[in-house]
N, C-alpha and C positions, 0 to 999 in steps of 0.2 A: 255591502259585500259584492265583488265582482262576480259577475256570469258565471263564470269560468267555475266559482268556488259554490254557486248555486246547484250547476247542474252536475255536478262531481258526482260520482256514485263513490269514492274511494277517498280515505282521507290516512296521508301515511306523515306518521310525527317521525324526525330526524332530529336525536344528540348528537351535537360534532364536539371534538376536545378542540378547544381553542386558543393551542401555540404549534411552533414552527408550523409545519407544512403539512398540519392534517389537517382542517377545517377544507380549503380549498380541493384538492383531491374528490372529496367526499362530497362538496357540491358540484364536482364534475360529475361524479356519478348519480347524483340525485338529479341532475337535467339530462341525463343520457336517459335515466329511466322516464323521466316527465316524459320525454317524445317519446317512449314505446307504450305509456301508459295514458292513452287519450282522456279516460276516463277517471284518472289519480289525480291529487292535487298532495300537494307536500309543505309542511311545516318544518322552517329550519330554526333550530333551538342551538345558540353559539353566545358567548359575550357581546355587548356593544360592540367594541372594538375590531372582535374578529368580524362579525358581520359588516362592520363600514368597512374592513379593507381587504371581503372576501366576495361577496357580491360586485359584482362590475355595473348592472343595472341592475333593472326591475325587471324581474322575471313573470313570466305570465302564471304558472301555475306553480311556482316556487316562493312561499313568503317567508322572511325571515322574523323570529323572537329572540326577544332578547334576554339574557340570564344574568342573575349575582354573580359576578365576579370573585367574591369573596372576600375582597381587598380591603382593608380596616379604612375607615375615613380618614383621609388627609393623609395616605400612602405615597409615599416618595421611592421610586425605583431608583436603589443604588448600584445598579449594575449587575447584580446578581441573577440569571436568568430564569434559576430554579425556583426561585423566591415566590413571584407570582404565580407558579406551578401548584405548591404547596398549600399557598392560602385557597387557591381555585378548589384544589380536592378536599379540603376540610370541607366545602358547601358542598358536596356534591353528595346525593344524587338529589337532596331537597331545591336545591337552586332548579334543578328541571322539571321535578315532581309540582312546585308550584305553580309555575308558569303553564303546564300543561293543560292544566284547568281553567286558564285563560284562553288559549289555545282553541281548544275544543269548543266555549263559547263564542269568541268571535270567528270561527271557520265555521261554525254551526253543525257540525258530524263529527262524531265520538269517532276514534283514532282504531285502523283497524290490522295497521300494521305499525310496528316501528323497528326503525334500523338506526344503527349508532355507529360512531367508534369502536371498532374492537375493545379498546381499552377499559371501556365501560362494562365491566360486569354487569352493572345493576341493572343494564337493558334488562336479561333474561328476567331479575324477580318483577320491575315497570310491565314486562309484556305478560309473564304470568299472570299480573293481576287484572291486567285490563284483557285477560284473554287472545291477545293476538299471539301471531309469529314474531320472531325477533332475529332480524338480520345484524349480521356485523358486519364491517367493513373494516380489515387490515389493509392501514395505509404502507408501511414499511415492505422489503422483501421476505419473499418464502421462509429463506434460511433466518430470519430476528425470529418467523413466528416461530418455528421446527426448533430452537433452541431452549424456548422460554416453555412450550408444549412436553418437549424432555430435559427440564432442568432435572428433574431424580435422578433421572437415570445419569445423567452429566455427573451429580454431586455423587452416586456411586463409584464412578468408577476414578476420580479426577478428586473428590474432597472438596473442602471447603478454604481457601485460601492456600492452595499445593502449587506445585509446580507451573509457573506462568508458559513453559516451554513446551509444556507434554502436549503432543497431538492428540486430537477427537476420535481418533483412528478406529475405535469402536462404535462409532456411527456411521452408517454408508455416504458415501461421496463425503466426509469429513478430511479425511487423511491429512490435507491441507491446512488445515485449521488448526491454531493453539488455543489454550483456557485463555492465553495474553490477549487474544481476538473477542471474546467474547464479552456483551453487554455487562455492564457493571450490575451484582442485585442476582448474579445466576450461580457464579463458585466464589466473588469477591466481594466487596464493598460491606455496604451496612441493609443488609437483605430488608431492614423493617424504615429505610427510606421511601417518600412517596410514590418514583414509579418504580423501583422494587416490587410493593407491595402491592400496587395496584397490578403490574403485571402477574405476580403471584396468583391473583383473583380472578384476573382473565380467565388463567388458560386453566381454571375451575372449571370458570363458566360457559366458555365455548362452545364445549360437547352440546351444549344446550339450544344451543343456535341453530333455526332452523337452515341457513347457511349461510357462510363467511364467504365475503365476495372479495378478491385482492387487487390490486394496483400492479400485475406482473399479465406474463407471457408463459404457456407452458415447457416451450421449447429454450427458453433461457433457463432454468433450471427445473427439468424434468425429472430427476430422481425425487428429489426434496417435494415436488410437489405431488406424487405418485403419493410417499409416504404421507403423507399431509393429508389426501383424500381419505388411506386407513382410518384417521383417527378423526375424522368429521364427520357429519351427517352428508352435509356438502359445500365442498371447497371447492369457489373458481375461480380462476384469474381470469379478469376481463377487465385485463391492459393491453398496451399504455397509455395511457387515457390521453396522450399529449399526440397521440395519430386518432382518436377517435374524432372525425368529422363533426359532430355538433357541440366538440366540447373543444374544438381547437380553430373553430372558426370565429374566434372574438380578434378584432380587429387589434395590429400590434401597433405596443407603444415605440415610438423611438425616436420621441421626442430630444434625446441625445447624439444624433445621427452618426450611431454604430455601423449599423449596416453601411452607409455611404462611407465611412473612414476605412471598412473592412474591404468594399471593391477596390481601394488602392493599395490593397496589397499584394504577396504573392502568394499565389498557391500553397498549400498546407505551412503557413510558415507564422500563423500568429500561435501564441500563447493568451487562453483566455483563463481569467480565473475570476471565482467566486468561492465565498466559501459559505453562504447560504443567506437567512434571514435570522439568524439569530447570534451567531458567532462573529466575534471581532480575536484573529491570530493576537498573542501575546507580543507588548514590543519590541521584544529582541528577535521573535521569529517575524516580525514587519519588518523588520535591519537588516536580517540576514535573506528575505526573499528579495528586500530590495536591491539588495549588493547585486543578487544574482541578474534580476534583472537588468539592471547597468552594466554588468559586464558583459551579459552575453548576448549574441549578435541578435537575438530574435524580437521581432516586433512583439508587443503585450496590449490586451484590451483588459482592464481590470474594474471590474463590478465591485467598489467597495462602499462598506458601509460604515459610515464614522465623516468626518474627515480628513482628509490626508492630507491637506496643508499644516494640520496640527500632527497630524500622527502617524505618519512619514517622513525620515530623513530632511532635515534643511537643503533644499536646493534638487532635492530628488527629480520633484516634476521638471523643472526649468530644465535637468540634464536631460532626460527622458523623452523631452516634448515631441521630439523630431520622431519617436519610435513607439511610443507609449499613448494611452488614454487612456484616462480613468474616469469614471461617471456613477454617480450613485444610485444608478437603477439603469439594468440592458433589457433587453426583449432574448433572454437566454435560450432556449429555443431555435430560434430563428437565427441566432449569432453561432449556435452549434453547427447551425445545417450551413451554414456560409462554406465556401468550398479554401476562402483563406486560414480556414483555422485547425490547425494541425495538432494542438495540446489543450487540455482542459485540466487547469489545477483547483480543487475542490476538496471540500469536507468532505465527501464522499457520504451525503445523504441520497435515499431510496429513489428521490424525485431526478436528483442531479444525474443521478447511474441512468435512468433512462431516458433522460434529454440526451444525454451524452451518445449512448446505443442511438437513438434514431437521430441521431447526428453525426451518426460514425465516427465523432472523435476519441479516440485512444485519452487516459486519464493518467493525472498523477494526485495521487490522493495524502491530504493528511487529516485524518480526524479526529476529534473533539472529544464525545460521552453517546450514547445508546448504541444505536447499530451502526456505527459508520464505522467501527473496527472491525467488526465482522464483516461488513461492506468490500471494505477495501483491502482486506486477507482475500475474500474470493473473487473480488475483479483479477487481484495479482497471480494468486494459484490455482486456481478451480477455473476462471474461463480466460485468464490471458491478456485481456484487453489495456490492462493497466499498471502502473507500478503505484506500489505503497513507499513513501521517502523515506531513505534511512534513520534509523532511531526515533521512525512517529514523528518527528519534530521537522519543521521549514530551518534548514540549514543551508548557507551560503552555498557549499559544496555538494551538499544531496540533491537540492536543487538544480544548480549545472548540470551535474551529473543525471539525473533524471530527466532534465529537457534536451540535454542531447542523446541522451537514449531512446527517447520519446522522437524523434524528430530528426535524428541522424544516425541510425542505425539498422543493422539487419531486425535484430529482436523489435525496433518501432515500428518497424512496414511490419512484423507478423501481428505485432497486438492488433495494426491498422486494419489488416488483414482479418484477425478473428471477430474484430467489432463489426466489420460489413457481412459479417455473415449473420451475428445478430439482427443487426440493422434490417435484412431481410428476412429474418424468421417474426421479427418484433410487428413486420408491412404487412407479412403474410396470413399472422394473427388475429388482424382486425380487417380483412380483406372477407367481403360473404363468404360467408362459410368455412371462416376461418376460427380456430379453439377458442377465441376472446368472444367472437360475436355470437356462437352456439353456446358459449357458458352466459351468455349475456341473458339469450333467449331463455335459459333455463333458470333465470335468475329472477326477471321478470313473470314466469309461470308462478313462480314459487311467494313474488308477492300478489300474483292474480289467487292466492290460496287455493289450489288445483289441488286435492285428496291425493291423486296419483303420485303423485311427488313427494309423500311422505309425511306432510301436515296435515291433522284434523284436527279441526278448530272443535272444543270440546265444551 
């Protein structure tokens, strides 16, 4: 065993959920805390998979384990993305409860906090039993968790499968928002589906937590997070983790020389789009963003996943070549903050919204399944920054129409406009002494187990 795990006074085990884009989030925040906790060392409990393609190295006081997957022998993925979702939570909470006990023998010190996934209920009865604290970590926005917190009160006043049109309007700062916005599993779907139900069980178990740490900014939406403290013990956002200095200084890849194709162009004038790590647009919305792209005048860097010599228009690239680039993996990030890039089209997942904010580019969103409709109802109505494409759907014409709104209009310089003002509330956040790095401090107290703070270990 390393030094480092010998002379530890502190040994904290981490469950992360391991699909899209919360495992990595969560081990940003488990190395932000390693540096403020000299004397911690941390156990990362994720699948195989997630941990080969979530760890970048080897971390000094951070070791990863590995969990059942759940996945039957000689499983073949047919494309369904839910699929391994579900087999995953049939093992769960055993698949970590076993391994735990491995854990703790070879780190050689019984576990004295743990922090998980929000999503994980079973943290709370894990820490109950071993007597520790039990942190969560919500990777999504404010407004996912505030909806899933007051689905009752939602299904009072809105019903169970009602009107997709009616506003929230009896929520504060909702007004904006329809039941049609809202995560499937809350007034629609099939409530006793996986995360339905596992969401269900969360936001049981939260109250319980000695506090819920988020991936946001308070100043990005300040109402929601006001009310959000009411009903916590404690709630803080200590984002964006993507300006936090030891979690955003891992050297970039771009090995596809984005950035160098980006300095030839002009000013706010690329269209970038991604539309994350799990989603592939249906083929007739690849036809019809394609169209768009061809006809309209604007340069595009397109981050796609699949490929597009098969699953793109015949002859697309060859037309495109002079104005377009596409590559199966950008340094997103970094291609935001580039000063050629003037539109960001996106599933409008949690992570994407704030690359986009501290890259001040303005969004056109179409999304998919969990919060990316409520995502992208309040980029559009509640802070401006973005438009949602007509009818939900990548349409030849919504398309256009949304990139030249975005990029030749009055209302595009205001979105552009309202995102730099984000952009500087998001700087200001994690600047000393700023709401993210004080909720940070007080976050870190709270796993130094400090009595003052409202946990006695019993």
């Amino acid at each position: 065993m390393e030094e480092v795990y010998k002379n530890a006074s502190k040994h904290i085990a981490v469950m992360a959920f391991p699909f899209g884009t919360h495992a990595a989030p969560l081990l940003n925040l488990i190395r932000w805390l390693s540096d403020a906790c000299p004397d911690a060392v941390f156990s990362f409990l994720s699948t195989q998979q997630s941990n080969g393609s979530t760890f970048p190295m080897k971390l000094e006081k951070v070791k990863p384990f590995n969990v059942r997957d759940g996945l039957p022998e000689g499983y073949v993925f047919r494309g369904n993305p839910h699929e391994p979702v579900e087999y995953f939570l049939q093992a769960v909470p055993g698949n970590f409860t076993e391994v735990l006990d491995e854990v703790v023998a070879e780190i050689g010190k019984q576990v004295d906090c743990l922090i998980t996934d929000a999503f994980y209920s079973f943290g709370a009865d894990i820490a109950d039993e071993l007597n520790v604290p039990w942190m969560a970590f919500w990777t999504a926005g404010p407004r996912a968790l505030f909806v899933h917190v007051e689905t009752d009160l939602i299904r009072q006043h809105v019903g169970n499968n009602g009107p997709q049109d009616k506003a929230l309007d009896f929520l504060s700062d909702f007004s904006g928002i329809r039941v049609a916005d809202l995560p499937a599993g809350i007034t629609s779907g099939d409530f006793n589906d996986a995360i339905p139900a596992l969401l269900h069980k969360t936001r049981l178990a939260l109250p319980r937590a000695a506090a819920i740490a988020a991936n946001s900014y308070e100043d990005l939406d300040n109402t929601i997070f006001n009310m959000l403290k009411l009903r916590f013990k404690m709630y803080l956002n200590v984002g964006p983790f993507n300006l936090v200095s030891t979690v955003s200084s891992v050297t970039v890849d771009d090995s596809h020389s984005c950035l160098d194709w980006l300095s030839k162009c002009e000013h706010a004038s690329v269209v970038y789009i991604s539309f994350g790590s799990v989603i592939t647009p249906p083929p007739h919305e690849l036809q019809a963003l394609c169209e768009a792209l061809e006809e309209s005048e604007f340069p595009f860097l397109w981050s796609y996943r699949g490929s597009p010599e098969k699953q793109l228009p015949p002859g697309f690239l060859e037309r495109t070549s002079s104005k377009g680039k596409i590559v199966p993996w950008a340094p997103q990030q970094k291609i935001l903050e580039h000063p050629s890039v003037g539109a960001f089209v996106s599933h409008g997942g949690w992570n994407s919204i704030l690359e986009s904010i501290v890259g001040g580019v303005p969004m056109i969103l179409r999304p998919f399944f969990g919060d990316q409709g409520l995502n992208t109802r309040t980029v559009e109505t509640v802070w401006g920054f973005g438009l949602g494409l007509e009818g939900g759907t990548l349409t030849k014409e919504g398309v256009m129409k949304a990139l030249k709104t975005t990029l030749c209009s009055e209302q595009g310089k205001k979105m552009k406009e309202k995102i730099g003002v984000q952009k500087e509330l998001a700087y200001n956040a994690v600047k000393p002494n700023g709401s993210s790095v004080e909720n940070f401090k007080t976050l870190v107290e709270v796993l130094s187990n400090k009595p003052t703070l409202g946990y006695v270990k019993s």
